[in-house]
PyMOL commands that place a pseudoatom at each C-alpha (Angstrom):
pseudoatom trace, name=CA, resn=UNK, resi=1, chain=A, elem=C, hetatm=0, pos=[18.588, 7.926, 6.341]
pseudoatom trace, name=CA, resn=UNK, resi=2, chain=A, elem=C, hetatm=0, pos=[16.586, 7.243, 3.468]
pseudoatom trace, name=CA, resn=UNK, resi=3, chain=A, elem=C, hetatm=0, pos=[12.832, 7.361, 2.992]
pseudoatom trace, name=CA, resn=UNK, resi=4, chain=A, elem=C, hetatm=0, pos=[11.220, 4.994, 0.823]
pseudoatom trace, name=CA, resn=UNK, resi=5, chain=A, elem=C, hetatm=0, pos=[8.175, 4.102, -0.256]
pseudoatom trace, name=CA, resn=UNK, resi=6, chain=A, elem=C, hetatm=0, pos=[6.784, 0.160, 0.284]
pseudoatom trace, name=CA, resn=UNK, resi=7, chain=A, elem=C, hetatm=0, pos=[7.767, -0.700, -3.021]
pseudoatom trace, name=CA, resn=UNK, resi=8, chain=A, elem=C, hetatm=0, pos=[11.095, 0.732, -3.131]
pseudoatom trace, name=CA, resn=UNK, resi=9, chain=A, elem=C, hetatm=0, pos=[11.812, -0.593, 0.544]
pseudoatom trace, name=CA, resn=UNK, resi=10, chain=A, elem=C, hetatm=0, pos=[10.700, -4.113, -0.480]
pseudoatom trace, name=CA, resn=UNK, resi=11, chain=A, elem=C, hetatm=0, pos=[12.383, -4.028, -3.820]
pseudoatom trace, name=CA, resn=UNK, resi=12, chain=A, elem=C, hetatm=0, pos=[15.987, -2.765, -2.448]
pseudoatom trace, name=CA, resn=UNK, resi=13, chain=A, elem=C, hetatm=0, pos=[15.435, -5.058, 0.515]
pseudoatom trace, name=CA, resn=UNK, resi=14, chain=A, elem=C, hetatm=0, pos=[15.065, -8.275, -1.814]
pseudoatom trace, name=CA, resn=UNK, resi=15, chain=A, elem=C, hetatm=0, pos=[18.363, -7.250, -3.359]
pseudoatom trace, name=CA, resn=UNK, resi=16, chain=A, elem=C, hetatm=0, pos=[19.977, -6.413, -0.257]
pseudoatom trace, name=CA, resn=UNK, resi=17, chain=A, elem=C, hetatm=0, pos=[22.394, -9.588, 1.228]
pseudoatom trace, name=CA, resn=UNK, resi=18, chain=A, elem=C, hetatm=0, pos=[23.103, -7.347, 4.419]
pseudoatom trace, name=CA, resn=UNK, resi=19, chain=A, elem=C, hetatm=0, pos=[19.244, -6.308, 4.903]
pseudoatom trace, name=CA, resn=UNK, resi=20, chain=A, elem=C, hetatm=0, pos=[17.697, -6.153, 8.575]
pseudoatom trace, name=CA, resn=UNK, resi=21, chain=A, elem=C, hetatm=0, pos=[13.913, -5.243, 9.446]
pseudoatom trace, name=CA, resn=UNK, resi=22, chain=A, elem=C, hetatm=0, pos=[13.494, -3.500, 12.372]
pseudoatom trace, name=CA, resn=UNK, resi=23, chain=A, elem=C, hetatm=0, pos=[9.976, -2.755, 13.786]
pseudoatom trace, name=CA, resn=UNK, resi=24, chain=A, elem=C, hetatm=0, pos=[10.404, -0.011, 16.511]
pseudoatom trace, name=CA, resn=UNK, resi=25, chain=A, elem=C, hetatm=0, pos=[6.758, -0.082, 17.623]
pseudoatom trace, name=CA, resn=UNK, resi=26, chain=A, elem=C, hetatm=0, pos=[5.734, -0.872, 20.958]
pseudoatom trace, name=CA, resn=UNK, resi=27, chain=A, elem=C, hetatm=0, pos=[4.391, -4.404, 22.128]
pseudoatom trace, name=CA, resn=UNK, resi=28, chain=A, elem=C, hetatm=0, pos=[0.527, -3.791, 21.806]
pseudoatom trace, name=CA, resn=UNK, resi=29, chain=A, elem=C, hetatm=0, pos=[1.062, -2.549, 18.207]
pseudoatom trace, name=CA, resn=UNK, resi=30, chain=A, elem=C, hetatm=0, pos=[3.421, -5.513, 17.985]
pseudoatom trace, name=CA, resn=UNK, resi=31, chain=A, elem=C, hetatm=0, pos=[0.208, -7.803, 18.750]
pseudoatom trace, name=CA, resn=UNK, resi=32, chain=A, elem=C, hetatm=0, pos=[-1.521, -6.516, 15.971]
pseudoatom trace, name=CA, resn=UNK, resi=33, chain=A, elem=C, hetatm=0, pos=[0.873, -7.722, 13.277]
pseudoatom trace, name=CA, resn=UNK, resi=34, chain=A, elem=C, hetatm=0, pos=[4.323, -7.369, 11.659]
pseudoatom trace, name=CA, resn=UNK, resi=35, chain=A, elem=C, hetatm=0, pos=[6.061, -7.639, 8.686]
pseudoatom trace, name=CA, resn=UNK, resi=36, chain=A, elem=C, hetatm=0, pos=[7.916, -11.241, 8.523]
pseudoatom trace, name=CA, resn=UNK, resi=37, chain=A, elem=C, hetatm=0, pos=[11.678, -11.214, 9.766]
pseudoatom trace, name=CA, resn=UNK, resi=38, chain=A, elem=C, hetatm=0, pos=[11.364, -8.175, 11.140]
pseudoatom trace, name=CA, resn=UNK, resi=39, chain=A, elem=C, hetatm=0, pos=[12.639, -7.752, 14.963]
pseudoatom trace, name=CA, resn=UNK, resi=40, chain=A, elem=C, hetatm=0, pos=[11.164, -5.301, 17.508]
pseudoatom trace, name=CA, resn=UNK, resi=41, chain=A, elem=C, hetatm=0, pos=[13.123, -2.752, 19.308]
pseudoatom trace, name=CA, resn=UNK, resi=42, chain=A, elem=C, hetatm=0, pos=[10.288, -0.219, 20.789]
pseudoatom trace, name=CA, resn=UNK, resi=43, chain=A, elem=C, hetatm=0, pos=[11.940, 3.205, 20.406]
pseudoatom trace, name=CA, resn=UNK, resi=44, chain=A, elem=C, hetatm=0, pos=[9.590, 4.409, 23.570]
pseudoatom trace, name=CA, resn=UNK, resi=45, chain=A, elem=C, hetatm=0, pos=[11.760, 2.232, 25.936]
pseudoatom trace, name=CA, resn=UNK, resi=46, chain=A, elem=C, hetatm=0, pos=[14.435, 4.883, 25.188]
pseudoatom trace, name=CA, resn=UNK, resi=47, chain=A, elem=C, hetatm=0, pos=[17.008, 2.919, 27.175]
pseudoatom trace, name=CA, resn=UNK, resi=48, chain=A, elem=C, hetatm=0, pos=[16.457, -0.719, 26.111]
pseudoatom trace, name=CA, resn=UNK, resi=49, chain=A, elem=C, hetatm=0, pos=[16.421, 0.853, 22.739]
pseudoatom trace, name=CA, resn=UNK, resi=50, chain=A, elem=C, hetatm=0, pos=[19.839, 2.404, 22.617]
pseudoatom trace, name=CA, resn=UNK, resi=51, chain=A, elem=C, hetatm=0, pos=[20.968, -0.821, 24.503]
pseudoatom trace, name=CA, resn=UNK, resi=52, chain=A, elem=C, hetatm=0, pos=[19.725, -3.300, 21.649]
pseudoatom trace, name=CA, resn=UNK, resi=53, chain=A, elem=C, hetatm=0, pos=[20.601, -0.583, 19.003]
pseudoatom trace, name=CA, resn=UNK, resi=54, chain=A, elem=C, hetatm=0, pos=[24.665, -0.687, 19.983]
pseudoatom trace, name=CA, resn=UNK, resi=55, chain=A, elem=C, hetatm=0, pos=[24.335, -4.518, 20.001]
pseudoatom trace, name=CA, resn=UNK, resi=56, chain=A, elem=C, hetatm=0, pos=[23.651, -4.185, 16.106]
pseudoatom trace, name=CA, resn=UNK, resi=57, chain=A, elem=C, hetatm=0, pos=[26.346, -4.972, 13.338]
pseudoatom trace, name=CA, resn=UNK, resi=58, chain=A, elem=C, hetatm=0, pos=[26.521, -1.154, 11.851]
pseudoatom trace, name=CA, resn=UNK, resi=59, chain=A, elem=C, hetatm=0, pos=[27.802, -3.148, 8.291]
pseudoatom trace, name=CA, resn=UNK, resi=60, chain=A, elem=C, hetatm=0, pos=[24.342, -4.123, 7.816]
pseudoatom trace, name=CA, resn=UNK, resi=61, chain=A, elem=C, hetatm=0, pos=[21.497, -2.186, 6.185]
pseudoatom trace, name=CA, resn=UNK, resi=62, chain=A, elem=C, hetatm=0, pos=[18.648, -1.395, 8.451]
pseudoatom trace, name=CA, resn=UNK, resi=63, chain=A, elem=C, hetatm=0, pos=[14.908, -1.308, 7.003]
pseudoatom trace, name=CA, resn=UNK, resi=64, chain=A, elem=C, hetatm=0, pos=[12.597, 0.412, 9.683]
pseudoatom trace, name=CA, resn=UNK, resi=65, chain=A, elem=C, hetatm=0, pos=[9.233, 0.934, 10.123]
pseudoatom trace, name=CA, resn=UNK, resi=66, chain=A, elem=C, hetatm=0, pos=[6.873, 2.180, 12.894]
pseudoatom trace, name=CA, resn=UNK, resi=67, chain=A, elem=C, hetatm=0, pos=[2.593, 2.141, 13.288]
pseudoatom trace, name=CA, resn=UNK, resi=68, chain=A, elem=C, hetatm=0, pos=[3.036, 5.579, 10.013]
pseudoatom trace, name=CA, resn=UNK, resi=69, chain=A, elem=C, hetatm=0, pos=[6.562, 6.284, 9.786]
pseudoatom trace, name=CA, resn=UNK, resi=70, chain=A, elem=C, hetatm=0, pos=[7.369, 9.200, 12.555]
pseudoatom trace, name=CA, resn=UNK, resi=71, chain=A, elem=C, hetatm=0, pos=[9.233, 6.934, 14.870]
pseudoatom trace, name=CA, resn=UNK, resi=72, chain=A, elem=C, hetatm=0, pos=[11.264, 4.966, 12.478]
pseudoatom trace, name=CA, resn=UNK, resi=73, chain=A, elem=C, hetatm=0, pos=[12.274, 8.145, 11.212]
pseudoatom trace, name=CA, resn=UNK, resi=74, chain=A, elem=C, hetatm=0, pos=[13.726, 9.052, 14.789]
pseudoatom trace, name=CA, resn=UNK, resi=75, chain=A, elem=C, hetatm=0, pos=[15.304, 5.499, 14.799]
pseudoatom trace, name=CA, resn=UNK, resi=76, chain=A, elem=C, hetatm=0, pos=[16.596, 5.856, 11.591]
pseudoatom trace, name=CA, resn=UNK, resi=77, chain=A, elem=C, hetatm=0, pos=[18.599, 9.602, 13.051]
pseudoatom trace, name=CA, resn=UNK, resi=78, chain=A, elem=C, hetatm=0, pos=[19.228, 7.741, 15.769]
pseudoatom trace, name=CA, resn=UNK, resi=79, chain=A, elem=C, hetatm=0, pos=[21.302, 5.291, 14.590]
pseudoatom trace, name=CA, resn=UNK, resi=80, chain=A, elem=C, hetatm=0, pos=[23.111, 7.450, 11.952]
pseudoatom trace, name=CA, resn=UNK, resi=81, chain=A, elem=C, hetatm=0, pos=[24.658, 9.388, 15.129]
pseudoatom trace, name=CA, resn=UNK, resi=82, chain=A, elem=C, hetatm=0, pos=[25.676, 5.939, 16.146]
pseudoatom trace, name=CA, resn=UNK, resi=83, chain=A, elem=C, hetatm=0, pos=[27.477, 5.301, 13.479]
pseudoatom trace, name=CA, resn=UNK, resi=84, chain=A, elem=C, hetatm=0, pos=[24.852, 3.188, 11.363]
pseudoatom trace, name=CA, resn=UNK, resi=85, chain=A, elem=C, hetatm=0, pos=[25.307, 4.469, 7.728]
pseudoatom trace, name=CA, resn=UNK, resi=86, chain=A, elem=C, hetatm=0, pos=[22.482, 2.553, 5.943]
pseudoatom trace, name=CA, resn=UNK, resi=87, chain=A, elem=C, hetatm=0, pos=[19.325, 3.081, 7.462]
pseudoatom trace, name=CA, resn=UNK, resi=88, chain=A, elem=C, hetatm=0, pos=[15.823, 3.125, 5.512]
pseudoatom trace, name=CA, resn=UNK, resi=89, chain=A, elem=C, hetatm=0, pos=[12.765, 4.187, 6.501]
pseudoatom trace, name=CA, resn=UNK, resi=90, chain=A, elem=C, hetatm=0, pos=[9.389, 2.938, 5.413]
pseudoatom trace, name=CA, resn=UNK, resi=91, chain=A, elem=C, hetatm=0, pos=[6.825, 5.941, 4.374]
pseudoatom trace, name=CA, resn=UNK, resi=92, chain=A, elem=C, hetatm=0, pos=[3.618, 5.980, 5.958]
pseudoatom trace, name=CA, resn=UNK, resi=93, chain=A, elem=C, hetatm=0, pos=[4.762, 2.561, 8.234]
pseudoatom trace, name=CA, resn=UNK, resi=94, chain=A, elem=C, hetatm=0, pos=[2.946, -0.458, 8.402]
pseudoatom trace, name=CA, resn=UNK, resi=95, chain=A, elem=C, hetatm=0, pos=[-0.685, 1.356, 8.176]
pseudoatom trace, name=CA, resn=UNK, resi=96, chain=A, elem=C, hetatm=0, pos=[0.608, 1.474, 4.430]
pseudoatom trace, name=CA, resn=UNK, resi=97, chain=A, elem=C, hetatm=0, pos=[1.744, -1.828, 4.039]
pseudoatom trace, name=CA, resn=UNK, resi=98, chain=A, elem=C, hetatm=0, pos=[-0.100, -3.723, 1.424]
pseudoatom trace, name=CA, resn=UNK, resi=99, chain=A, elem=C, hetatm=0, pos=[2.442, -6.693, 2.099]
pseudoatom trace, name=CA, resn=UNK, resi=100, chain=A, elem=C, hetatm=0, pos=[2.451, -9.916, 4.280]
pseudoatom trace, name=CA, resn=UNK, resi=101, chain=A, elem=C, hetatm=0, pos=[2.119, -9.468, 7.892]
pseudoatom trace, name=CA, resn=UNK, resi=102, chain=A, elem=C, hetatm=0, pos=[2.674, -12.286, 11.223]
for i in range(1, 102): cmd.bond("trace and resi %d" % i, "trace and resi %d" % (i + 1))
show_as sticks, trace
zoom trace
């Protein structure tokens, strides 16, 4: 896992042919806005989680965030022990995003 901050995540992501957003925050925070592209998998349904985590292509470079960056820092752990060598986390999540949200 790596931690990086928005304009570091945004500028490797840009670059990055293999790049996936993943939003791990639940569906009410969901409602509130995302970033674009990104897809949700809510880390707090601990089993749906790890079941939409294994269905993920570990060759591609995972760029998470969460509501301030605690959670997509447990996803990120997460899916290094799974064998997912390229994950990314946002600092400070999407309550320090100064980008485009949906």
């Amino acid at each position: 896992m790596k931690e990086l901050s928005q304009s570091n995540w945004v500028e490797q992501m840009s670059n990055d042919d293999h790049a996936v957003i993943l939003d791990v925050r639940t569906d009410m925070e969901v409602e509130q806005g995302m970033i674009p592209n990104a897809q949700q998998i809510d880390i707090q349904n601990a089993g749906r989680f790890m079941e939409k985590i294994k269905q993920l292509d570990p060759n591609n470079n995972y760029y998470i965030y969460c509501r301030s960056g605690g959670r997509s820092a447990q996803a990120c752990m997460i899916m290094n022990s799974l064998g997912f060598p390229n994950t990314y986390n946002l600092i400070g999540g999407i309550m320090e995003w100064q980008g485009e949200t949906v």
